[in-house]
N, C-alpha and C positions, 0 to 999 in steps of 0.2 A: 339296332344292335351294333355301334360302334365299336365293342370289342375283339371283334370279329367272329363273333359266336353264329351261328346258321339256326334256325327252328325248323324242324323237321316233325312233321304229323304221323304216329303211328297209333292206328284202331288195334287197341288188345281188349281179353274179354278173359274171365277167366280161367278158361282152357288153353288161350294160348300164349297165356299170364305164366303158368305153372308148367309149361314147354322149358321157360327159361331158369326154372328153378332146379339145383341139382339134391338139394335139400333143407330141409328148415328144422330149426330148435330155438329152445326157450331163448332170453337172451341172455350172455353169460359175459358179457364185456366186462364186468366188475370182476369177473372172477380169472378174469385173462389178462390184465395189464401190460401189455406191454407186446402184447401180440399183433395189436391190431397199430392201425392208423387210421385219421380219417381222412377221405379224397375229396368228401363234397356233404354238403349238409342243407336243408330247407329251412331258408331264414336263421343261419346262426345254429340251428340245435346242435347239441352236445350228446354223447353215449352217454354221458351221468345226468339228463336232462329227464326229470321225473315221469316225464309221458312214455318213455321208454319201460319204465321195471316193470311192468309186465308181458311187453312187446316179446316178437320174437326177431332172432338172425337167421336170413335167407341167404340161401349158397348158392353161387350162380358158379356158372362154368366159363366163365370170361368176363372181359370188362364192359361190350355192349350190352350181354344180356344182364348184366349189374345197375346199369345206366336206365334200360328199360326198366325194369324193374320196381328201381326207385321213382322213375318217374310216374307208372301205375300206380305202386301206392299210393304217391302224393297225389292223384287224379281221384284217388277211389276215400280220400280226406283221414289222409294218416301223414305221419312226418316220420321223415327217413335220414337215414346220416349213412352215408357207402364208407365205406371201410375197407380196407386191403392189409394182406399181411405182411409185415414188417420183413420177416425172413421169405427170401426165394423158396419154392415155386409163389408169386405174386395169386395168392386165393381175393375175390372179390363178396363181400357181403354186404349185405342191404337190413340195416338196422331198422325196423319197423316199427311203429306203435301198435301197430294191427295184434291183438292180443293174440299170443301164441294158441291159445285157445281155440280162436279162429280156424287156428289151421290143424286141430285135433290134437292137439300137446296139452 
C-alpha cells in the first residue's frame, strides 16, 4: 500500500453493525439532488447505478462509523457509495444495495 493508506481489521456482527447506525430509509438520492456528495465508492459505483434503486440510506453519526459501515456492507456482498452532505453540519451516509426491505422499510 504505497499510497499511504493502513489496513486496519475490525470483527462486526450485526449487533454491533447497527450500534453504528443512527437511522435507515429507502433510498432517496434521486429525489435529493444536490444534497448529497460522494466521498468514496466500491469499484467506481455511482448513486444512479441500478443495483442501488431499491437499496436503502444508512445514517451514521460520524465519519468512522460511515467508514465502518460501508466496509460491512461491502463484507456482507452489497456495494456502497458513502456520501456526505453538501451543506454544513457534514451528515455521513452509506448508500447500500442491501434492499431497504432488509432492514423492515
Amino acid at each position: 500500500m504505497d499510497d499511504g493508506s493502513i489496513e486496519v481489521t475490525v470483527v462486526l456482527n450485526d449487533a454491533l453493525a447497527s450500534v453504528l447506525v443512527s437511522s435507515v430509509g429507502r433510498n432517496q438520492f434521486d429525489d435529493r439532488i444536490g444534497v448529497y456528495e460522494t466521498v468514496e465508492s466500491d469499484e467506481g459505483a455511482s448513486p444512479d447505478d441500478p443495483a442501488f434503486a431499491s437499496g436503502a440510506m444508512v445514517y451514521t453519526t460520524g465519519a468512522a462509523d460511515a467508514l465502518l459501515v460501508s466496509a460491512y456492507e461491502r463484507a456482507r456482498g452489497f456495494r456502497t457509495v458513502l456520501l456526505t452532505t453538501i451543506r454544513p453540519p457534514r451528515d455521513f451516509v452509506v448508500l447500500t444495495s442491501r434492499p431497504a426491505s432488509a432492514f423492515g422499510l
